[in-house]
N, C-alpha and C positions, 0 to 999 in steps of 0.2 A: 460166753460173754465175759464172766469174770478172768478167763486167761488172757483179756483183752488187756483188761487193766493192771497187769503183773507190773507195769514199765512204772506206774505210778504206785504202788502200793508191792514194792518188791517185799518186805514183809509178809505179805499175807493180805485179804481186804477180811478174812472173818473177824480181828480182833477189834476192828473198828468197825463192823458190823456190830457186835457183842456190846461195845461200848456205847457205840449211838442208840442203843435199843437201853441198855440201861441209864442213860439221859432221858430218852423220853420217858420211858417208867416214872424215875424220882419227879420229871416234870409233871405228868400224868396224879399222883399224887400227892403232891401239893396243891397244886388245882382241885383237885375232887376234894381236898379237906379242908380247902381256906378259900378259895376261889381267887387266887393273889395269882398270877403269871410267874415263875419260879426264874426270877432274872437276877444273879449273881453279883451284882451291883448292886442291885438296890437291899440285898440281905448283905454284902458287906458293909455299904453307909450305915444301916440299923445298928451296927456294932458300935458307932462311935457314937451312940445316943450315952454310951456308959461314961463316956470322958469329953462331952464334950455338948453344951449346953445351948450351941446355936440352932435357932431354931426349924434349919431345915432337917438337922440329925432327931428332932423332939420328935414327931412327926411320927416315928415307928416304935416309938414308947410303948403304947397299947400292946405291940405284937411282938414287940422285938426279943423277946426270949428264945420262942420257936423256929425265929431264924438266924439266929446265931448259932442255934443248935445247927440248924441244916448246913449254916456257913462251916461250923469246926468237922463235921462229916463228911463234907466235900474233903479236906483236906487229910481226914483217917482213913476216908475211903482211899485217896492215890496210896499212902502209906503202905495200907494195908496188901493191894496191889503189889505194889513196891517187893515187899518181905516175902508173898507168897511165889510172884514168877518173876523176878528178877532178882534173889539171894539179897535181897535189905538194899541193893544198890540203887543209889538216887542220886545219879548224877549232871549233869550234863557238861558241855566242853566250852562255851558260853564263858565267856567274861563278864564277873560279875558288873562293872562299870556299865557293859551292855544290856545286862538283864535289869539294871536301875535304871536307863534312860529309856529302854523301852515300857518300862512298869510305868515312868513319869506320864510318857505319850499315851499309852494306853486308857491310864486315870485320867487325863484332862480329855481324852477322845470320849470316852464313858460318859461325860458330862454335858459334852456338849450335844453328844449323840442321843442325849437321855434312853442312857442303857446301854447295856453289853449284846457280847454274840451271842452269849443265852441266854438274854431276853426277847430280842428282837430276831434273834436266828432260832430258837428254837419256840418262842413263845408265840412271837408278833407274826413272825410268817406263817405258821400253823394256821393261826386265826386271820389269813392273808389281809394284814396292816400294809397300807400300802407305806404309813411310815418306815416301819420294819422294812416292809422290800426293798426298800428304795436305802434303807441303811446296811443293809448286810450286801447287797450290790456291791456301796461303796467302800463296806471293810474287805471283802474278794478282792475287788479291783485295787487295791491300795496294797493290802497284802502280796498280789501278781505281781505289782511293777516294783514294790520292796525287796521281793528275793528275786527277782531281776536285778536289781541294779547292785546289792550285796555278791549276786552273782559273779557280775561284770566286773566287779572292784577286786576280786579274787576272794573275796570272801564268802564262809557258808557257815554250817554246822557242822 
């Protein structure tokens, strides 16, 4: 079966086996220690309860220590990653201009979607939300026709 899927996954599928097993773990424990859904969004807004006094960011006051922590560990964790199997190298070939206008869409999609892929794709669908369903549907299907048509423009990664 897995040499089926060599044509998508030319890499390898065990490191993304390896990876999605340790998302769900870190998701897995969060939940059994706070009962919160572990969606990456809503631990980055908690962040800005530190600078910034409107009241949707107040909100996570109470808890937001422990997830700022888990926010800054998501990103020691790729580091760490990073240093031990691919020699410190972090790069990608990506134009920054590109990586900011995607970052823009993405946070205002965040918002309106109330929440990300790993809340509503790893959280909400577990717990089969049909909000969730019906949201990670449409980030799939948005994402297909996106490197489609990047495709067709001659462009890729």
């Amino acid at each position: 079966m897995l040499e089926g899927l060599a044509g998508f996954f030319p890499n390898g599928v065990e490191r993304y086996a390896v990876g999605g097993l340790l998302v769900g773990l870190g998701t897995l424990v969060v939940y059994a220690g706070t009962g919160i859904a572990a969606g990456a969004s809503t631990f980055l807004e908690s962040t800005l309860s530190y600078v910034s006094d409107a009241s949707r960011f107040q909100q996570y006051r109470p808890s937001r220590d422990w997830r700022v922590l888990f926010t800054v560990s998501i990103v020691l964790g790729a580091a760490v990653y990073a240093v031990l199997f691919q020699g410190g190298a972090w790069t990608t070939g990506v134009e920054p201009w590109r990586l900011f206008v995607g970052g823009i869409f993405v946070g205002v999609g965040t918002r309106i979607g109330k929440g990300c892929t790993s809340g509503h794709g790893i959280c909400g669908v577990g717990s089969a939300s049909r909000t969730s369903l019906i949201g990670v549907a449409t980030f799939v299907l948005v994402a297909i026709v996106t490197a489609n048509v990047i495709a067709a423009l001659g462009g890729g990664l």
